[in-house]
KOLDREN-131910 format. One record per residue (C-alpha): residue in one letter; x, y, z. Coordinates in steps of 0.5 Angstrom, whole numbers, padded with zeros to 4 digits, always signed. Each point is the difference from the previous one (the first is absolute). Last residue first. Layout:
REM KOLDREN-131910
aXYZ
...
REM end
This chain:
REM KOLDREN-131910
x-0076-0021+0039
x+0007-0001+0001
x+0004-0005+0003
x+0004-0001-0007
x-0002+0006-0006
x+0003-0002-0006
x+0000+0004-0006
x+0002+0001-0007
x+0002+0005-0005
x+0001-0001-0008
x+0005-0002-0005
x-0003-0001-0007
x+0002-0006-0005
x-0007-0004+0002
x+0001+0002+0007
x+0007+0001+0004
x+0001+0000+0007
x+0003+0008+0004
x-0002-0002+0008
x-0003+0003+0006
x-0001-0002+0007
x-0004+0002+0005
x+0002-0003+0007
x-0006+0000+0005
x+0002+0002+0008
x-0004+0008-0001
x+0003+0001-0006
x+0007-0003-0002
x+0005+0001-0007
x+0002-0004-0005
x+0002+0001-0007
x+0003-0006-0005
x+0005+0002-0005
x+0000-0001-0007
x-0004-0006-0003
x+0003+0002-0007
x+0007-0002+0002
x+0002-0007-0001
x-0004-0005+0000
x-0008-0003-0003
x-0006-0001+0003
x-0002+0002+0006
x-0003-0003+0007
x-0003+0004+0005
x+0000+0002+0009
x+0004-0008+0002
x-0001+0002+0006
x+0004-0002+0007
x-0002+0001+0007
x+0004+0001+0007
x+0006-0001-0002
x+0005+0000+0007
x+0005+0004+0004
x+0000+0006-0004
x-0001+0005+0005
x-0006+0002-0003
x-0002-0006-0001
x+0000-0002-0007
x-0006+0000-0006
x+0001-0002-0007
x-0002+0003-0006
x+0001-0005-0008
x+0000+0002-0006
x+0000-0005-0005
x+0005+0000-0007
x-0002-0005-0007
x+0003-0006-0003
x+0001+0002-0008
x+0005-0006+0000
x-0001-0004+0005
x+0008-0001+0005
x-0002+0007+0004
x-0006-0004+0002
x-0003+0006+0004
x+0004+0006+0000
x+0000+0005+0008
x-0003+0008+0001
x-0001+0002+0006
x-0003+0002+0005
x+0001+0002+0007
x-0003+0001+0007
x+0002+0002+0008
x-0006-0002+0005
x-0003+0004+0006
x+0003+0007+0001
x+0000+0001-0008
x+0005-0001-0005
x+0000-0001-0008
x+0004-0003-0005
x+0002+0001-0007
x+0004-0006-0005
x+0002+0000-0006
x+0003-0007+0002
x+0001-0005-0006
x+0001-0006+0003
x-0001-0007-0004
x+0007-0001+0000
x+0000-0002+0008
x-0002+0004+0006
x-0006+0004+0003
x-0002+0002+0007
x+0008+0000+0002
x+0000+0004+0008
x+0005+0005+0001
x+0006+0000+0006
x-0003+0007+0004
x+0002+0006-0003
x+0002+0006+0004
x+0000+0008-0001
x-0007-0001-0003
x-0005+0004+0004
x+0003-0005+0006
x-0004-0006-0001
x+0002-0002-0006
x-0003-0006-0004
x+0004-0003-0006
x-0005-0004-0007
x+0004-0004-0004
x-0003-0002-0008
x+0005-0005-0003
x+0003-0002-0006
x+0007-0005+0002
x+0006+0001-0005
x+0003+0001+0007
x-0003+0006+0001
x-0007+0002-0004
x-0003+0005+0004
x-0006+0002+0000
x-0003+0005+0005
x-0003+0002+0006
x+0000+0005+0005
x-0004+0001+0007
x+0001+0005+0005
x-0003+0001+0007
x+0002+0007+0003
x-0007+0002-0001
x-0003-0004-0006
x+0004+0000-0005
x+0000-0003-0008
x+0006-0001-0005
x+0000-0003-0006
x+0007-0003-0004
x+0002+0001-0007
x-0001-0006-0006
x+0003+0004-0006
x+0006-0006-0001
x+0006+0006-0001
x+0006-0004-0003
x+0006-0003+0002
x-0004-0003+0007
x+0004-0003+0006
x-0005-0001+0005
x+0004+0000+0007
x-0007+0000+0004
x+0004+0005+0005
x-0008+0001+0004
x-0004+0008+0000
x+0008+0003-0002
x+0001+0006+0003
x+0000+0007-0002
x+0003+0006+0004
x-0006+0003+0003
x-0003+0006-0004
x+0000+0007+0002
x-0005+0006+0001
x-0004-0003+0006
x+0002-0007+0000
x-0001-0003-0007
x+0001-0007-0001
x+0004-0005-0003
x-0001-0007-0002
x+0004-0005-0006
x-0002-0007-0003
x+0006-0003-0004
x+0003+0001-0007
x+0007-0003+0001
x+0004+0002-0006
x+0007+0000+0002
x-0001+0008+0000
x-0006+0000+0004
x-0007+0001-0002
x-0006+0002+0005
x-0008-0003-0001
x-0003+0005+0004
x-0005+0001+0005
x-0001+0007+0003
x-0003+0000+0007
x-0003+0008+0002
x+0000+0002+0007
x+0000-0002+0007
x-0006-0003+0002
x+0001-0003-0007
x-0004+0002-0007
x+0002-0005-0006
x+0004+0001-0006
x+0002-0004-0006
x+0004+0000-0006
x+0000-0005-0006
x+0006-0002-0003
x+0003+0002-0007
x+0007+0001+0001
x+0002-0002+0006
x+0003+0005+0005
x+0007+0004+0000
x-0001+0007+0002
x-0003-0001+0007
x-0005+0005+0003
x+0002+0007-0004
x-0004+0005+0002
x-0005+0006-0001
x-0002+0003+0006
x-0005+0005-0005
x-0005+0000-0005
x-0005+0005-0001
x-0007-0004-0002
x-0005+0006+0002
x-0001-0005+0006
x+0006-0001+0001
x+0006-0005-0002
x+0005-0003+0003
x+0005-0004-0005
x+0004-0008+0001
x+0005-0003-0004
x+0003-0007-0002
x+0005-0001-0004
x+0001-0004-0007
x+0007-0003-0002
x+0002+0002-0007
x+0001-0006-0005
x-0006-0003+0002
x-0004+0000-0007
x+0004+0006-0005
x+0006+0004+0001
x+0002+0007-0002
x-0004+0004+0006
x+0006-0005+0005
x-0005-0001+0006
x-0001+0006+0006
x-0008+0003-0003
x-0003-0006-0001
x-0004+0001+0006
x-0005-0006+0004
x-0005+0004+0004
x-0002+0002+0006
x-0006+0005+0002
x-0002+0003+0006
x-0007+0004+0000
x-0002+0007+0003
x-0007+0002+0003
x+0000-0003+0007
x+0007-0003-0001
x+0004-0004-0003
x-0006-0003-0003
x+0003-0007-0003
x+0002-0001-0008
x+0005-0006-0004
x+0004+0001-0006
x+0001-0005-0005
x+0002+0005-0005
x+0007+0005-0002
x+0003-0003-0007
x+0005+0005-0003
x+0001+0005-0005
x+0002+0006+0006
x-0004+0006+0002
x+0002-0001+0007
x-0006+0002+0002
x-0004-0006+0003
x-0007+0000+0002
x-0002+0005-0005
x-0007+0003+0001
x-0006-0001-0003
x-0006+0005-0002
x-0005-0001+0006
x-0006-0004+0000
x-0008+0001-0001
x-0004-0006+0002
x+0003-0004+0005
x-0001+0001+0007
x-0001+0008-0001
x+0007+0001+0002
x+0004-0003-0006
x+0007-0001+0000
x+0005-0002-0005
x+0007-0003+0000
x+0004-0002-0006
x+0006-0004-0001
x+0004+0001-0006
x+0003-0006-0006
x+0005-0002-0003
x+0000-0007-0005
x-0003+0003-0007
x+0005+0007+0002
x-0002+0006-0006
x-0006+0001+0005
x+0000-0001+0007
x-0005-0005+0001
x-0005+0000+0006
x-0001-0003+0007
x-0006+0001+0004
x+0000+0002+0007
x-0007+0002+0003
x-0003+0004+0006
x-0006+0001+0004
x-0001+0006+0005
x-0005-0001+0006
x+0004+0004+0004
x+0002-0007+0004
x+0004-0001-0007
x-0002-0006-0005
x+0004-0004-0005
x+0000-0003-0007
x+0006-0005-0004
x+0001+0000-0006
x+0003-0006-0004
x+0008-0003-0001
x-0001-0008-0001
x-0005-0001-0006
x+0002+0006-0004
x-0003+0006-0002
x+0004+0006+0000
x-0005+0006-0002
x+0001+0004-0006
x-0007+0000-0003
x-0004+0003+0004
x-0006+0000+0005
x+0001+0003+0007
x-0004-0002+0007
x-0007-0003-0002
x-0004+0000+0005
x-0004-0008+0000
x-0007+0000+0001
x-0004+0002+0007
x+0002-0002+0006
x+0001-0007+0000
x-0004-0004+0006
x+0001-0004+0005
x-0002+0006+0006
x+0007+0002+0001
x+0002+0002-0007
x+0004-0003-0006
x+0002+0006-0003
x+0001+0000-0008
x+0008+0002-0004
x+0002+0001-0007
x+0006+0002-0005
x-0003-0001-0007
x+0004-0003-0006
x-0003+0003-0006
x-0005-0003-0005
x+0001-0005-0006
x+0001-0006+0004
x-0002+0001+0008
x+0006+0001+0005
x-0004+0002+0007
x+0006+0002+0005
x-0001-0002+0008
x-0003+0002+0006
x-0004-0002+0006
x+0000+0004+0007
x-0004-0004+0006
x-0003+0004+0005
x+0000-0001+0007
x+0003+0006+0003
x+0007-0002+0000
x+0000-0001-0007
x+0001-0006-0003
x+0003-0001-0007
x+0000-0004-0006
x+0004+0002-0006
x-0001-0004-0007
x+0003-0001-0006
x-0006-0002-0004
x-0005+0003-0002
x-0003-0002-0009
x-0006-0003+0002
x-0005+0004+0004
x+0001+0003+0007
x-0005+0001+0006
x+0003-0006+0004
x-0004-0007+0003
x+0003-0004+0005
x-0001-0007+0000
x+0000-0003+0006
x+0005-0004+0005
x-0003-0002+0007
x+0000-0008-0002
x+0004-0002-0007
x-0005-0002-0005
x+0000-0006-0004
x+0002+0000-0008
x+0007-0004+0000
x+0002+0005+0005
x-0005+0006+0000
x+0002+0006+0004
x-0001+0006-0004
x-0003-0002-0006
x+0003-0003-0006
x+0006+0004-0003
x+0002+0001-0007
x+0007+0001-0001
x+0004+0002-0007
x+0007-0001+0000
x+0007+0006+0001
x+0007-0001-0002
x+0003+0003+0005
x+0003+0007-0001
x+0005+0003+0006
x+0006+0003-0003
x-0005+0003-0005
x-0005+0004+0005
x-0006-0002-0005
x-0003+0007-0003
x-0006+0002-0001
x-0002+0007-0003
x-0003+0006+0004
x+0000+0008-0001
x-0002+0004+0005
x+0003+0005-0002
x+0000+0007+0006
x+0005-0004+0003
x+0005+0001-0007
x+0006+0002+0002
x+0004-0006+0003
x+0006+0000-0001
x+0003-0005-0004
x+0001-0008+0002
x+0006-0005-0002
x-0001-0006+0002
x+0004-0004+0006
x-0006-0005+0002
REM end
């Protein structure tokens, strides 16, 4: 991810074509689901279709719960012949959505891929907000991070601003957002900025970086967290009694791609330290990042590693606002593992969904997407749901959202239908 990027001057443009992160393309293949929760067509106990707004064409989806009980939705909408349309809906407490999908930007110089997507946040002041990424012409593989907000809960939004400034020809993206205050947020992303501009791929190492920005979106405390991290992995954040927990897939010059922490502390962040030493030795970036969630001091993270050769899904508890880690707990081992995990915690349970191959041996085998549920100190699984089966591999199914309402676990994901992606749902132990 060390391509040259040009100066972003074109924030009034919201121009939008799909571009593939080239270091991290897969071949992709169709998937079709059957109905949430069935195995062989018998339905799994507490789990239920969760019916969404959208019409084919979503995908990439962001799903976030706010402290106030309201589930935020979004992803992009690509229909043939029409423009790529940004987009969100609002799941609110009475069970219900609230009114049709808002549509955020439409244009045609979006970055659209399966691995690097739009994320969507809400500030105690009642402001939305939305990052998405976008070309920089002149440079296929290069892109900016935009921010948006919008203070009349969706229907109007402000011009975007620049997340990154350096002007440079390179990729930024996979950025993670948090209310940093009552009407700021806190954004961190993964910044080409420090690689060689004249290499391609992974030539240059990516840093990672984060920015303040206030309710007129005026940037400040930007800073460089750590300037070697893997290239095209996720980044999550959480919320502790002590502050925001970034999760990061870190890189080190021996190419060890291991799971890192740090959290900010007032206006410094701690020193970062790896989540668990799993000694993954990895030559290129496997797009598959870790997820974080907190409550209070307590922590959990998950992710895929696949050390040894051996694929697995981990998940780490921490007590102490991510300090420490305890040693992980494995949910899931062996070559049918594909990770793409999310995870969720409340004061009762710690839950995670993930992605694993079925028959990887069969030829045209597809995917399932399975959610377990721990103890909140991880000392035993208390359930374990296969939530959908999909047909087909690679990277069309995307990346699985959860995220927890009032005990439930919400859960969305990208499938495939009659050669169209579209949005899925699943609600396990609601109504």
């Amino acid at each position: 991810m060390n391509i040259p990027l040009r100066t972003a001057t074109h924030l009034a443009a919201l121009a939008i074509v799909a571009v593939a992160l080239p270091a991290c393309q897969r071949t992709p293949a169709p998937a079709t689901s059957t109905s949430a929760g069935t195995d062989a067509g018998i339905p799994q106990r507490g789990l239920h279709d969760w019916r969404l707004p959208m019409s084919p064409g979503a995908a990439q989806p962001d799903l976030v719960a706010t402290p106030g009980g309201r589930l935020l939705l979004s992803w992009f909408n690509s229909v043939p012949g029409r423009r790529t349309a940004l987009q969100f809906a609002e799941y609110g407490r009475d069970g219900r959505w609230q009114g049709a999908p808002r549509t955020i930007a439409v244009g045609s110089s979006f970055v659209v891929n399966w691995a690097d997507t739009p994320h969507i946040a809400a500030t105690d002041d009642g402001a939305l907000w939305v990052h998405w990424l976008q070309e920089s012409a002149g440079a296929p593989s290069a892109y900016d991070v935009l921010l948006s907000r919008s203070l009349d809960g969706g229907f109007n939004w402000s011009p975007p601003v620049l997340v990154n400034t350096d002007g440079q020809q390179v990729e930024h993206g996979f950025v993670s957002l948090w209310p940093q205050s009552r009407d700021s947020l806190g954004v961190a992303w993964l910044d080409g900025r420090n690689g060689d501009a004249a290499s391609a791929g992974h030539g240059g190492m990516m840093s990672l970086r984060s920015a303040d920005f206030s309710a007129a979106l005026e940037r400040s405390n930007d800073t460089e967290l750590d300037a070697t991290t893997c290239d095209c992995c996720q980044t999550d954040v959480a919320l502790t009694a002590r502050g925001p927990l970034l999760a990061y897939r870190d890189r080190t010059a021996a190419e060890i791609r291991d799971i890192y922490a740090t959290r900010r502390d007032g206006g410094r962040w701690t020193t970062p330290k790896p989540v668990h030493a799993d000694g993954w030795k990895m030559p290129a970036c496997p797009v598959n990042g870790p997820a974080i969630a907190a409550h209070g001091n307590d922590v959990v993270v998950a992710w895929y590693t696949a050390a040894d050769d051996k694929p697995a899904v981990r998940l780490a508890r921490s007590t102490d606002a991510g300090d420490s880690f305890a040693a992980p707990v494995t949910l899931d081992r062996g070559e049918a593992v594909q990770g793409r995990v999310d995870v969720a915690l409340d004061a009762a349970q710690a839950w995670v969904l993930w992605l694993g191959e079925d028959n990887i041996s069969i030829a045209g085998s597809g995917q399932s997407l399975w959610l377990a549920r721990y103890a909140p100190d991880l000392s035993r699984e208390l359930s374990r749901i296969q939530v959908a089966k999909l047909q087909g591999r690679g990277k069309g199914t995307g990346f699985p959202q959860l995220a927890l309402r009032d005990g439930s676990a919400y859960m969305v994901w990208t499938d495939i239908v009659d050669g169209a992606p579209q949005l899925r749902g699943a609600v396990y132990g609601g109504r």
